[in-house]
Backbone as numpy.savetxt, mean C-alpha at the origin, in Angstrom:
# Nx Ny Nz CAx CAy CAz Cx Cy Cz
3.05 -8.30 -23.14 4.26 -8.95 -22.64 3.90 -10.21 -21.89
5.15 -11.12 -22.00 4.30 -12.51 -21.27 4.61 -12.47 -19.57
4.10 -13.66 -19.12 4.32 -13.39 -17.84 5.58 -13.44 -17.50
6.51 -12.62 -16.20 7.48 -12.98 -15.78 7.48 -14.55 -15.34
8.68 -15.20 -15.85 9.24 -16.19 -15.38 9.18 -16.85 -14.10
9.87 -15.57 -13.56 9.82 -16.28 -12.15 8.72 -16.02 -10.96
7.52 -15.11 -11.74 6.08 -14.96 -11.37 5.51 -16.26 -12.04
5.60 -16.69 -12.61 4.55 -18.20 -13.44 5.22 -19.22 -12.17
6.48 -19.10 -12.10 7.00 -20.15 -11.14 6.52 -19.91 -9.62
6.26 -18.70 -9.04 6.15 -18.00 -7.72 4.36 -19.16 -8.10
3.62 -18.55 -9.36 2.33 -18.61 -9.04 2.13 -20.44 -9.01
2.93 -21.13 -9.47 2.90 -22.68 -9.59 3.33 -23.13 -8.59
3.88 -22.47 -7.38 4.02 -23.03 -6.38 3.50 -22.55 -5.51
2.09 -21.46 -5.46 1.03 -21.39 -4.92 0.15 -22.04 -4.96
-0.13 -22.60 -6.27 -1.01 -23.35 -6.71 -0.90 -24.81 -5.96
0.02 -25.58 -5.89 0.82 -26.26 -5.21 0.50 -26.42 -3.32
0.90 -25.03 -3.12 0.12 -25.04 -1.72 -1.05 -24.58 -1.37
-1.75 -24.97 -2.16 -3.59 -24.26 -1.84 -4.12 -23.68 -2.50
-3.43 -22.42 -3.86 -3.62 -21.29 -4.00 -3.94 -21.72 -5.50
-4.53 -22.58 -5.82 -4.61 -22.44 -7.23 -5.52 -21.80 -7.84
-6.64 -21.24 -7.23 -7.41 -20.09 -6.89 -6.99 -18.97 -6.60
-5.89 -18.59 -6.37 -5.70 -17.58 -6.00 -6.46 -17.02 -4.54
-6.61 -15.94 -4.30 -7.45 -15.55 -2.68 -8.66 -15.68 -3.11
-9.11 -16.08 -4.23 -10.38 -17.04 -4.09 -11.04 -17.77 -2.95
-9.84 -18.25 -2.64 -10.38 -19.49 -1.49 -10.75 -19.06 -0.54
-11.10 -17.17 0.20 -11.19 -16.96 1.02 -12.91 -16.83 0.99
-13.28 -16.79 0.17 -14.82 -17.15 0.01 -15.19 -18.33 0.65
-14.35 -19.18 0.91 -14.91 -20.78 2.26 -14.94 -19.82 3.48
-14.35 -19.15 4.02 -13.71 -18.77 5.26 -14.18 -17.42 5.72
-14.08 -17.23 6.81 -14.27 -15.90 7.44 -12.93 -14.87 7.85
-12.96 -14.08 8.38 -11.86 -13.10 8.65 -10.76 -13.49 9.13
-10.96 -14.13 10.02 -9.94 -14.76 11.19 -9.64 -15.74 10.21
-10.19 -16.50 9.90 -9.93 -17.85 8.95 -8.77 -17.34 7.79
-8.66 -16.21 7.35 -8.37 -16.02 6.00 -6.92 -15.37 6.39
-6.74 -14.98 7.89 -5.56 -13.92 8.07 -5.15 -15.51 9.16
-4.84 -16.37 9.57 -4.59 -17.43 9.80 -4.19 -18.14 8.65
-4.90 -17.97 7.68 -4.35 -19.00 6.61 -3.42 -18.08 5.89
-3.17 -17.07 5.92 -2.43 -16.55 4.96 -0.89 -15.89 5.75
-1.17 -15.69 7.38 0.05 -16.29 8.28 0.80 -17.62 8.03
-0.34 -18.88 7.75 0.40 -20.23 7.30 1.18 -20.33 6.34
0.99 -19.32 5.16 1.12 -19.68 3.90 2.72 -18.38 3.97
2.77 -17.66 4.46 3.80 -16.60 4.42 5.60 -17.34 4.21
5.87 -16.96 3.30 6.75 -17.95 3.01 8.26 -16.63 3.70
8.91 -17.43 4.49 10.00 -16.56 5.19 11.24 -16.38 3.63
11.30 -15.19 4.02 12.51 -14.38 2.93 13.82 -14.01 3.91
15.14 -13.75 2.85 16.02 -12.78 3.42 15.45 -11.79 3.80
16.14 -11.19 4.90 15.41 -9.45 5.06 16.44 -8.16 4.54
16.27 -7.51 4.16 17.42 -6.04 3.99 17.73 -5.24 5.25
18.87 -5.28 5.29 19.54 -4.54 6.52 19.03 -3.14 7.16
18.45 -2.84 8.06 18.07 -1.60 8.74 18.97 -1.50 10.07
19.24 -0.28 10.51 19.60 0.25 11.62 18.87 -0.45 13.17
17.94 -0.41 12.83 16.93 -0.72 13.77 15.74 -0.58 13.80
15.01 -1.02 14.65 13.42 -1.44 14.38 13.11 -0.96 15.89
11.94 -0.27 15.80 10.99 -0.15 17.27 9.79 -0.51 16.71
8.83 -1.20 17.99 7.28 -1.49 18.22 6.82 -0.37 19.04
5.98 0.50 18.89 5.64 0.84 20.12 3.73 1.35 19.58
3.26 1.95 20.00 1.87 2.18 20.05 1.33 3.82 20.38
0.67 4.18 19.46 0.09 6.13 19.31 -1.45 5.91 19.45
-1.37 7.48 20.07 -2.99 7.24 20.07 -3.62 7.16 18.47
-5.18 6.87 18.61 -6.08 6.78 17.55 -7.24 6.89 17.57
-8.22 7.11 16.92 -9.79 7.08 16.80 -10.36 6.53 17.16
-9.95 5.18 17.22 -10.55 3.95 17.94 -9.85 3.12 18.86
-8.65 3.85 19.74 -7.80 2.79 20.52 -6.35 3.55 20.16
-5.74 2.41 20.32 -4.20 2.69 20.01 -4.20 1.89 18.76
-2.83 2.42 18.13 -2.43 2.09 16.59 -1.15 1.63 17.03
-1.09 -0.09 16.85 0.55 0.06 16.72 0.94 0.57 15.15
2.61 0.64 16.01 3.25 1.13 14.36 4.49 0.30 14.61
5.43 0.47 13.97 7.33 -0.28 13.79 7.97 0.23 13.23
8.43 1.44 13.71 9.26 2.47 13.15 10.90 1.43 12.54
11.12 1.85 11.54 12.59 1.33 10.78 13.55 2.92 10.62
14.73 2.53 10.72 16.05 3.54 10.40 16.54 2.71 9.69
17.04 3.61 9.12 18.03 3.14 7.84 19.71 3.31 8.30
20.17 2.34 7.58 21.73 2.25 8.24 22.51 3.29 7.78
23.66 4.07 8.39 24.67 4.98 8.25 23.73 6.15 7.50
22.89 6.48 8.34 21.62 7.67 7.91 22.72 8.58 8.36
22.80 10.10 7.26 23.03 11.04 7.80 23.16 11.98 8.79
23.53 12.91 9.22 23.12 13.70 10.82 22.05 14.50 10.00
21.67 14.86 11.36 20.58 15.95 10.88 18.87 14.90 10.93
17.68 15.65 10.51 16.37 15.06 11.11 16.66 14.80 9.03
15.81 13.15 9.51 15.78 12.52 8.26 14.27 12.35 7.93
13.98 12.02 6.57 13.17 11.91 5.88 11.96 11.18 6.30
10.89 10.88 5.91 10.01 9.51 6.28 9.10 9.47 5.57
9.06 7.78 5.46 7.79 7.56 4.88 6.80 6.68 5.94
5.62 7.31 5.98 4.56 6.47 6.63 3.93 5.39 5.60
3.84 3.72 6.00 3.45 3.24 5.49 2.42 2.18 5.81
1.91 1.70 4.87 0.22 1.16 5.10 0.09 -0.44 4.60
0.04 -1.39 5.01 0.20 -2.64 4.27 -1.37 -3.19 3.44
-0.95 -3.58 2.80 -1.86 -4.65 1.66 -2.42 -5.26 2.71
-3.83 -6.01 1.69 -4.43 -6.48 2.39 -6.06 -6.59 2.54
-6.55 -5.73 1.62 -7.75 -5.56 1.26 -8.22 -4.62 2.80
-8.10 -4.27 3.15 -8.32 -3.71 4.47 -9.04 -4.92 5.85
-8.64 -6.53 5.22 -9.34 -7.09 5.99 -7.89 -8.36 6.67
-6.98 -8.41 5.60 -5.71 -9.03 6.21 -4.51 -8.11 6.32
-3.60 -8.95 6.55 -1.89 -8.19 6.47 -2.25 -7.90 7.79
-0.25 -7.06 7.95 -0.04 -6.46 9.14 1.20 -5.65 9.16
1.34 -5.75 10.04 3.31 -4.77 10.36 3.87 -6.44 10.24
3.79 -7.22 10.42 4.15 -8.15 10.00 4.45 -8.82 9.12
3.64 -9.00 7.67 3.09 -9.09 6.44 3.91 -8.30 5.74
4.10 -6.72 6.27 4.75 -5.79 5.21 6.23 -5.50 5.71
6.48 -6.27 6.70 7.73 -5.68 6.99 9.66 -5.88 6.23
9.38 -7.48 5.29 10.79 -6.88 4.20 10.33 -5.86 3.36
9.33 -5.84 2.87 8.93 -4.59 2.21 9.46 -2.95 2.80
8.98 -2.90 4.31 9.22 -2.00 4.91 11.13 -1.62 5.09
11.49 -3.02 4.97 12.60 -2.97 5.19 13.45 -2.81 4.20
13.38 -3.18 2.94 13.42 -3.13 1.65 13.37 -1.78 1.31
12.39 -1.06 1.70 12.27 0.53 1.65 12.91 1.28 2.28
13.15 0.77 3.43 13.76 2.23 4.39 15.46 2.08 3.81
15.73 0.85 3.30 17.73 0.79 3.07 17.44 1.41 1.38
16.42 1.71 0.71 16.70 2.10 -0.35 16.01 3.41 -0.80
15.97 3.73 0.19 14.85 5.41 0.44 15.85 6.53 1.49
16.52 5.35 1.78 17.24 5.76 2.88 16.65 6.99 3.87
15.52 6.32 4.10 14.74 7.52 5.20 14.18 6.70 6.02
13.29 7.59 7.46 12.31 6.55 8.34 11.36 5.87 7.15
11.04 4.79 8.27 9.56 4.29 7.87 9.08 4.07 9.35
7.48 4.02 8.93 6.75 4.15 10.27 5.55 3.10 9.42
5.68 2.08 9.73 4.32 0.71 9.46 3.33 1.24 10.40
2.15 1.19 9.69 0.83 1.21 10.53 0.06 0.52 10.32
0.24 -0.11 11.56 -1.07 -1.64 11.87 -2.71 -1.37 12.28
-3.40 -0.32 11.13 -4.64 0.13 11.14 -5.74 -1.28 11.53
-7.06 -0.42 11.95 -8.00 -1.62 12.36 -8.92 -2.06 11.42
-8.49 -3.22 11.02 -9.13 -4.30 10.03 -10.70 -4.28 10.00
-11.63 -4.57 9.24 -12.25 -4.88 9.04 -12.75 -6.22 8.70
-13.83 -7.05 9.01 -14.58 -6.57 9.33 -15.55 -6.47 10.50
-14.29 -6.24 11.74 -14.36 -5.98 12.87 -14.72 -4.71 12.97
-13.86 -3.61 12.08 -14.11 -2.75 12.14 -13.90 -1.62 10.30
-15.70 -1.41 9.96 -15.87 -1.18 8.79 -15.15 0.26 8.36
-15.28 0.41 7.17 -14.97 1.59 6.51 -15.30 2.67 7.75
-15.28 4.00 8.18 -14.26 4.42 7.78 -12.81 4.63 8.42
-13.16 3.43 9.84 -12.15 3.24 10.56 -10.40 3.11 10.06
-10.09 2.00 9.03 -8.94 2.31 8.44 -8.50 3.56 8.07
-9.31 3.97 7.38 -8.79 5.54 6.47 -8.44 6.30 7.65
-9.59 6.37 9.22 -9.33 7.57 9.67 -8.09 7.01 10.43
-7.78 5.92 10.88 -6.44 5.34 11.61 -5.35 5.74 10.64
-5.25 5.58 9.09 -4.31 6.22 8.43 -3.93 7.39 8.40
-5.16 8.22 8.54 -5.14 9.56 8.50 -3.97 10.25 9.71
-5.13 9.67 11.15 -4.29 10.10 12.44 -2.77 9.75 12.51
-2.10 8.53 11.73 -1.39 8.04 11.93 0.00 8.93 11.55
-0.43 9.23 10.13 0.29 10.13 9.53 0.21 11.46 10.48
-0.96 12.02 10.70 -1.00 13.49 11.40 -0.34 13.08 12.78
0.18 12.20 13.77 0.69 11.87 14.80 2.22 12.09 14.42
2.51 11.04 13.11 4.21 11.40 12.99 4.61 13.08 12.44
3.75 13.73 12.00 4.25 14.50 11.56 3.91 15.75 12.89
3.36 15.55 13.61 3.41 16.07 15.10 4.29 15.79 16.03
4.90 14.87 15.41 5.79 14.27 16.64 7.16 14.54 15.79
7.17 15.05 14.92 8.30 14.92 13.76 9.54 14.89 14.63
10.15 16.18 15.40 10.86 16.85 16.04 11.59 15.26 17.35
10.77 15.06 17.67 11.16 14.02 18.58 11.48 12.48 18.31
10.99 12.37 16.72 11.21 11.25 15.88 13.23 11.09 15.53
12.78 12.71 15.12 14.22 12.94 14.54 13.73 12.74 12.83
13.24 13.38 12.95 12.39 13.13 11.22 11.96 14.83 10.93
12.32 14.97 9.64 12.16 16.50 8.92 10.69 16.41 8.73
10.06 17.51 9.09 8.26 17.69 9.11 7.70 18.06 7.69
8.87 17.97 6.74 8.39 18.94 5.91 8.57 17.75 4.20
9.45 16.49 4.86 9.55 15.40 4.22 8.83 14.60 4.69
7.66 13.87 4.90 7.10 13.00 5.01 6.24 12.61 3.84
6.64 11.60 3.53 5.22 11.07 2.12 4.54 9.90 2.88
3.45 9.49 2.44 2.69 8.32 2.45 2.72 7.35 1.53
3.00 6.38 1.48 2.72 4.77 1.00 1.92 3.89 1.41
2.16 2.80 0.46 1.51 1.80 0.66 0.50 0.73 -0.96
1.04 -0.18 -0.58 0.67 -1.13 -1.59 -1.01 -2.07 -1.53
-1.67 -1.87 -2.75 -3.17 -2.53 -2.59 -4.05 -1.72 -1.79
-4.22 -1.98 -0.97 -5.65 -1.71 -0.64 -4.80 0.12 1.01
-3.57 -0.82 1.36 -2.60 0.53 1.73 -2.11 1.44 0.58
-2.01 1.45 -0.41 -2.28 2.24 -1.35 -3.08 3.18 -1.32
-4.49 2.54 -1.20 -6.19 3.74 -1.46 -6.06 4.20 0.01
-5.09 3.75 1.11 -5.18 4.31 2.29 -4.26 5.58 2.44
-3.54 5.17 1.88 -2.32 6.51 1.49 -2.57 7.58 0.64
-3.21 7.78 -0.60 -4.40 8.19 -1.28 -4.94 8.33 -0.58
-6.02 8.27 0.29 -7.45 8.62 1.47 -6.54 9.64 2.34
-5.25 9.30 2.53 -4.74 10.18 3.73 -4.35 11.61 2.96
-3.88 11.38 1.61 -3.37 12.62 1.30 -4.58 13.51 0.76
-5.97 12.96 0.37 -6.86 13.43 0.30 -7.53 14.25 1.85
-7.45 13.64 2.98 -7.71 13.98 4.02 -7.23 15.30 4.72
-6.06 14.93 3.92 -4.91 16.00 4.98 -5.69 17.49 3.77
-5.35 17.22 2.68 -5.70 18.37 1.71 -7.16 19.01 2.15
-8.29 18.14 2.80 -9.57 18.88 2.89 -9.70 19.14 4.48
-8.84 18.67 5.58 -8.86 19.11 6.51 -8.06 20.30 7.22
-7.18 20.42 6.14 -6.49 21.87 6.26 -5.25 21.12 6.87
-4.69 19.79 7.55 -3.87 19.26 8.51 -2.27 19.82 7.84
-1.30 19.07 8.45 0.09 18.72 7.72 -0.19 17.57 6.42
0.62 18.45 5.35 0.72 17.70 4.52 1.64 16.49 4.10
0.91 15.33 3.55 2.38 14.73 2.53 3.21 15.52 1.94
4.27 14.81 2.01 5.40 15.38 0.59 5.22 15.00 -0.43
4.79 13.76 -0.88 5.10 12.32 -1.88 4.02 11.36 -1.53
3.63 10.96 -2.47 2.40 9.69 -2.34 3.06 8.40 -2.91
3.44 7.38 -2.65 4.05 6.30 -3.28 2.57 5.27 -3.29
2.13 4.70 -4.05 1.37 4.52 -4.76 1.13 2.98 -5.47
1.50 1.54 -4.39 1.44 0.09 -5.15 0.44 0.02 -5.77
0.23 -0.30 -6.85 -1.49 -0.89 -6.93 -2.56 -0.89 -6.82
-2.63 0.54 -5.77 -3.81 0.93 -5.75 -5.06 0.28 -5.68
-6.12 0.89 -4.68 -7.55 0.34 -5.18 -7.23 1.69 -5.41
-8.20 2.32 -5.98 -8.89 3.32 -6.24 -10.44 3.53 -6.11
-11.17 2.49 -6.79 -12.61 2.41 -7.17 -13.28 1.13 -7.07
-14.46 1.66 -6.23 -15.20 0.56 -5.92 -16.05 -0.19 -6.80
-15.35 -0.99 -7.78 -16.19 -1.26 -8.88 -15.40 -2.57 -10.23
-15.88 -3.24 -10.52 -15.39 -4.51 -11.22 -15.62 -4.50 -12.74
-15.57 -3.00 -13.44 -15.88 -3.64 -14.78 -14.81 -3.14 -15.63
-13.62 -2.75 -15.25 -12.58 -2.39 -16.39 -11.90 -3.38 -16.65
-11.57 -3.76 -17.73 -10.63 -4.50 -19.03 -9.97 -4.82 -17.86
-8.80 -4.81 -16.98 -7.98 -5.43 -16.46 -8.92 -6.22 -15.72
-9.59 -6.05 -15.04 -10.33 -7.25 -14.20 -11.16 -8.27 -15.27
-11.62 -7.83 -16.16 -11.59 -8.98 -16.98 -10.62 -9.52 -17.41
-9.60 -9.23 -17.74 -8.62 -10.02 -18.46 -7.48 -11.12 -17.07
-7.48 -10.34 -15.93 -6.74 -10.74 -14.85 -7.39 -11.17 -13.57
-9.21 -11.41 -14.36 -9.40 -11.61 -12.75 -9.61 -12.79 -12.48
-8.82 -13.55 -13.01 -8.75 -15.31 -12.30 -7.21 -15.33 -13.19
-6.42 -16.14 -11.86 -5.20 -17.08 -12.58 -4.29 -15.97 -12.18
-4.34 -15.23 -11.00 -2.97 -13.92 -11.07 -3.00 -13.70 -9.76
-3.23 -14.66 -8.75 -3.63 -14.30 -7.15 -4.41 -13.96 -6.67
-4.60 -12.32 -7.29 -5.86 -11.03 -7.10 -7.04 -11.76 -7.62
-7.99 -11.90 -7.26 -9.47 -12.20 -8.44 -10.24 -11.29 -8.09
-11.12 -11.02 -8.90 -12.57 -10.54 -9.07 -13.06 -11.13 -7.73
-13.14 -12.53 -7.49 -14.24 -13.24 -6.42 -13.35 -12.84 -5.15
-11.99 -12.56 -4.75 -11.69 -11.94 -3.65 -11.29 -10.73 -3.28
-11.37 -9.46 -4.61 -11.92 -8.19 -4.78 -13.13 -8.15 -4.23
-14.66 -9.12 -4.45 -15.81 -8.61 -4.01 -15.91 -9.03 -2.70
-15.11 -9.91 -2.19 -15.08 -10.97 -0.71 -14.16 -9.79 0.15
-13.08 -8.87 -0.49 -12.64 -8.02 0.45 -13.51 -6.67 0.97
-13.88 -6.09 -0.39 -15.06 -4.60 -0.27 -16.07 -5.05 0.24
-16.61 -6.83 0.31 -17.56 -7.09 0.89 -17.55 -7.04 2.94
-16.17 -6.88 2.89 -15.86 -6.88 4.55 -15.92 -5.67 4.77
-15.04 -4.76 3.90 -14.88 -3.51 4.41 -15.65 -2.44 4.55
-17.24 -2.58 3.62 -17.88 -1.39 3.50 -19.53 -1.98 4.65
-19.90 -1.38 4.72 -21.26 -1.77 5.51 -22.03 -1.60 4.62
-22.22 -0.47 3.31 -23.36 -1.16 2.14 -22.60 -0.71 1.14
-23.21 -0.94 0.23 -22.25 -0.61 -1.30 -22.08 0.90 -1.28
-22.99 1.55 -0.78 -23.06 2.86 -1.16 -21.66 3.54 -0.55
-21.59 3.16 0.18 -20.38 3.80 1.13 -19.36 3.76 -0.06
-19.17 2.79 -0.59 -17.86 2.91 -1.99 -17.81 3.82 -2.24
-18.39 4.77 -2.85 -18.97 6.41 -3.75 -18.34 7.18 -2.87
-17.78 6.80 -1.65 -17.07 8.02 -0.98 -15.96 8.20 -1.83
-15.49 9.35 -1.70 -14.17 9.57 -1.99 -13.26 8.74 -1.22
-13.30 8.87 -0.02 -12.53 8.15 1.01 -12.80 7.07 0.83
-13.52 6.48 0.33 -13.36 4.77 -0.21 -12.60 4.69 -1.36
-12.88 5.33 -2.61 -12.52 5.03 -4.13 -12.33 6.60 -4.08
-10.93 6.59 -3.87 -10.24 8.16 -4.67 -10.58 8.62 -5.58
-10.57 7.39 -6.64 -10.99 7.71 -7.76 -12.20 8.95 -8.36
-12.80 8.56 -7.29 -14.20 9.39 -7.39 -14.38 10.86 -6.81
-12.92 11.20 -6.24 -13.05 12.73 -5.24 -12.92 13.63 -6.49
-14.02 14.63 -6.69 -14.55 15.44 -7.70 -13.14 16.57 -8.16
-12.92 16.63 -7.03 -11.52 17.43 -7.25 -9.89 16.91 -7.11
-9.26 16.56 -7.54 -7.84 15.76 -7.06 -6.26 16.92 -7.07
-6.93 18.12 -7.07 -5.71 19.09 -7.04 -5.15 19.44 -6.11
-4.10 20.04 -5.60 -3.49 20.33 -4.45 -2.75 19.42 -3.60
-2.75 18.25 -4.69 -2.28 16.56 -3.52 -0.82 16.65 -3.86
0.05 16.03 -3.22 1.53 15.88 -3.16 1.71 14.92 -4.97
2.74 15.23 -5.14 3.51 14.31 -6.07 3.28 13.15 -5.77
2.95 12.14 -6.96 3.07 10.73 -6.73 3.99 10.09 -7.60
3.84 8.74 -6.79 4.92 7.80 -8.07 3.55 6.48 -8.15
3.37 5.81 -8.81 1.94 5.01 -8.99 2.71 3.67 -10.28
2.90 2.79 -9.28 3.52 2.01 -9.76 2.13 0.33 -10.14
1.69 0.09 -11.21 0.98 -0.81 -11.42 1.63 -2.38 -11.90
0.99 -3.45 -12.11 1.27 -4.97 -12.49 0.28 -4.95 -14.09
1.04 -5.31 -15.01 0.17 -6.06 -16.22 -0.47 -6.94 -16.11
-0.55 -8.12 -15.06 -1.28 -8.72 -15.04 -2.12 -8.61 -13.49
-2.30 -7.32 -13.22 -3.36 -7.53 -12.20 -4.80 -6.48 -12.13
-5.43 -7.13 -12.05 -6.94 -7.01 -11.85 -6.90 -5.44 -11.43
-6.16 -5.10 -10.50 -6.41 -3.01 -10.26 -5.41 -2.41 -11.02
-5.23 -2.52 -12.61 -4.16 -2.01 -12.79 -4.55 -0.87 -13.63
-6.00 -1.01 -14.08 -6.48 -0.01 -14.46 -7.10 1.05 -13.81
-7.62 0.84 -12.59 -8.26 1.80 -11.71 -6.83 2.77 -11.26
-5.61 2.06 -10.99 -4.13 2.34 -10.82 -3.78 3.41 -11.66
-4.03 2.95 -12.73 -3.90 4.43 -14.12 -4.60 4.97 -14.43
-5.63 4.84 -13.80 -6.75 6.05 -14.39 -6.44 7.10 -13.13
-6.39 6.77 -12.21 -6.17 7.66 -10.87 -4.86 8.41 -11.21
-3.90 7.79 -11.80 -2.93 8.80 -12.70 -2.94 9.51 -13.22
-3.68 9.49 -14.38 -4.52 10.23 -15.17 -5.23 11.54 -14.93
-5.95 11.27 -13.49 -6.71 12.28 -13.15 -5.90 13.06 -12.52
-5.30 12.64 -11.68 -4.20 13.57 -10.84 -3.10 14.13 -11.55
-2.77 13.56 -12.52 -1.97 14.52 -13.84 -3.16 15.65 -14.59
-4.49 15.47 -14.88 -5.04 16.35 -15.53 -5.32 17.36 -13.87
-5.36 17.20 -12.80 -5.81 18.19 -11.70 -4.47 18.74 -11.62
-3.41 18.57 -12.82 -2.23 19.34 -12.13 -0.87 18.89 -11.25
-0.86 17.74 -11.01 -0.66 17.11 -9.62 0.47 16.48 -11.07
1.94 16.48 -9.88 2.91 15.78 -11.28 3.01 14.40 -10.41
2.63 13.38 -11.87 2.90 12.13 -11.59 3.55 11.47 -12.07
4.13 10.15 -11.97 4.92 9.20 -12.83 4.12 7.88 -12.28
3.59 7.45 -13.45 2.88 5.98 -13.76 3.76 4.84 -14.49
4.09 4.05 -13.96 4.81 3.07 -14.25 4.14 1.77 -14.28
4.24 1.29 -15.34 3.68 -0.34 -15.33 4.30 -1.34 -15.57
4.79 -2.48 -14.60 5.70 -3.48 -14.84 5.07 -4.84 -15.52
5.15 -4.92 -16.60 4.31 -5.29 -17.41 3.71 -7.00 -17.16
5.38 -7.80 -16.91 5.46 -9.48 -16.42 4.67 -9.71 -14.71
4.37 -8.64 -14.04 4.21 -8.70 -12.72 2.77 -9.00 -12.62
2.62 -9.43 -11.41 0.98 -9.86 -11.07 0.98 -8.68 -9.70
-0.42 -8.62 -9.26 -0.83 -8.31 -7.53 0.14 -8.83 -6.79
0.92 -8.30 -5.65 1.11 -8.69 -4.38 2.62 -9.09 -4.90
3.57 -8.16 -6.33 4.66 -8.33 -6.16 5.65 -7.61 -5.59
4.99 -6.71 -4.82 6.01 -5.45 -4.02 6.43 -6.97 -2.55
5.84 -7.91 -2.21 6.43 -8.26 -1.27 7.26 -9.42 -1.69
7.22 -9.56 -2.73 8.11 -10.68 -3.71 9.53 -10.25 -4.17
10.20 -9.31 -3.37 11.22 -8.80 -4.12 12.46 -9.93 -3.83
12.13 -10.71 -2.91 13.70 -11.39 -2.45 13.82 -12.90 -3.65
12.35 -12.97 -4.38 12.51 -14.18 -5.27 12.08 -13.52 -6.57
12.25 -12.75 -6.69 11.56 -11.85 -8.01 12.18 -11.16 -8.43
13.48 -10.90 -9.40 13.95 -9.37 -9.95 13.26 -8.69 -10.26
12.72 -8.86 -11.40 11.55 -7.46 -11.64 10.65 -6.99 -10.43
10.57 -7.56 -9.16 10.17 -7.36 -7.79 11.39 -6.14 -7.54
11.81 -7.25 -7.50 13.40 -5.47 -7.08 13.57 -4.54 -7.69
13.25 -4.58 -8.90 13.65 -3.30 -9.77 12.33 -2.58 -9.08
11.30 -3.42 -8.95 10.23 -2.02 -8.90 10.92 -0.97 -7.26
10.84 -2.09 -6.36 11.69 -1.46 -5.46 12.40 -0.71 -5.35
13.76 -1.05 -6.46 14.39 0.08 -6.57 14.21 1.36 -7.29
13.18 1.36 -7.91 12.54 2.34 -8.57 11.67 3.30 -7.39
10.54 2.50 -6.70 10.66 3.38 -5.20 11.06 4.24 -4.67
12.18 3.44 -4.11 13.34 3.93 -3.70 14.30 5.36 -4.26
14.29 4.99 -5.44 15.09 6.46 -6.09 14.19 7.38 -6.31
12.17 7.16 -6.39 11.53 8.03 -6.13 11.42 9.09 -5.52
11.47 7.88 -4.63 11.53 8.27 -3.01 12.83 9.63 -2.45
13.76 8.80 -2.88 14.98 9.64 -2.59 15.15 11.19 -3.30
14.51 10.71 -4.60 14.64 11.79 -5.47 13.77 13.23 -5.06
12.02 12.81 -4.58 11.39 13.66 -3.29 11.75 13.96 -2.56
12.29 13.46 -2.16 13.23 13.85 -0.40 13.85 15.50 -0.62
15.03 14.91 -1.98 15.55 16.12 -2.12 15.30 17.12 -2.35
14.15 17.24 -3.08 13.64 18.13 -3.67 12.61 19.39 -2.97
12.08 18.44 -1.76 11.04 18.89 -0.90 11.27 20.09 0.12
């Protein structure tokens, strides 16, 4: 399928402001350099209507975690749903900031909480600090369920890119630590696997945002040696066993560089048993879950989410 339309246009007016490389360019730059420039570059959207928004801060492994809890408007009585969520970012940019029409986007069409978690970046702070900040983050709301006003027994995890393999890492976590479980795994893009040689990264890894050269410039922040990848908790992909994990929804891009590691992790978690739905939006590149306010096929995936989402809820 060819590219979406108004993705060739999104990507020509990246190109335009800097990006004709795609996050290539973060290979000049260092950490700070790259989450500065990509604050510059954040292009302001409409937002979708929520109830309300809190900041506030939970404990964590390494400090406090902020988070930004969202409600959804004319929410039902009774303790509502939630999703904990994880932003993009390679584990070395983004923020509650970065993901928040997304977040917002989600909670009016999920119609449940969301709880953003502003985990600690790398590569200040390496592997396996994110995962375990995701981990706690989730095991905090679902401890606190009762006082949230949130059902303990509905909570899924999300998260798009590299919050993706964090949401994945958490529902893997919770399953081998005996903790509270997910309900639902929502599933952007996924990393999965620490590793550059499947057909989509050749075919997508220059000219689509995502590259190959800022795939190895991100795992190059996040891990302290290669070996560490081979964790499970790095590359899901690789946890020997994938049974017993919550339902997912695993939504991939045709033209992006993880879209195969995205479906193979489908794959496996459908053969361990685990019911999934893999969806691939075929015109889309990397990094279109936050493109929904200039992107239809951005929204549809959204709204596809969303009725996931909703559709778990009920069921759970």
């Amino acid at each position: 399928m060819a590219l979406d339309p108004q993705i060739a246009a999104t990507l020509q007016s990246m190109a335009q402001a800097g990006l004709a490389d795609g996050l290539s360019v973060f290979r000049t730059m260092d950490a700070p350099q790259a989450r500065a420039f990509m604050e510059m570059m954040r292009v302001e959207a409409p937002l979708d209507p929520v109830a309300s928004t809190e900041d506030t801060t939970i404990p964590g492994p390494g400090g406090g975690i902020p988070i930004r809890i969202y409600r959804p408007e004319n929410a039902p009585a009774g303790p509502l749903p939630a999703l904990v969520y994880y932003h993009g970012g390679g584990w070395v940019i983004g923020s509650i900031e970065s993901s928040d029409g997304a977040c917002r986007t989600l909670c009016m069409n999920s119609r449940a909480v969301v709880i953003s978690v502003d985990y600690r970046l790398a590569p200040e702070h390496k592997y396996p600090a994110a995962a375990e900040d995701a981990y706690e983050a989730f095991a905090w709301v679902a401890g606190n369920a009762a006082r949230l006003g949130i059902d303990a027994t509905r909570i899924a995890v999300g998260g798009d890119s590299a919050g993706g393999n964090l949401a994945a890492v958490t529902a893997l976590m919770a399953r081998d630590r005996n903790g509270p479980r997910p309900s639902f795994q929502l599933l952007i893009y996924p990393v999965t696997h620490h590793s550059y040689g499947t057909p989509s990264i050749r075919e997508n890894g220059n000219g689509y945002l995502l590259t190959e050269a800022s795939m190895r410039w991100f795992w190059g922040h996040y891990l302290t040696r290669d070996l560490d990848g081979m964790d499970p908790y790095a590359s899901p992909l690789l946890a020997p066993d994938l049974s017993n994990l919550p339902p997912a929804l695993i939504q991939t891009a045709g033209y992006d560089p993880l879209r195969d590691e995205g479906e193979a992790y489908g794959r496996r978690l459908k053969e361990a048993g685990v019911a999934v739905e893999c969806v691939r939006y075929d015109g889309l590149i990397h990094g279109y879950f936050g493109m929904q306010a200039r992107v239809d096929a951005a929204r549809k995936a959204h709204d596809d989410a969303g009725a996931a989402l909703r559709a778990a809820f009920a069921t759970a």
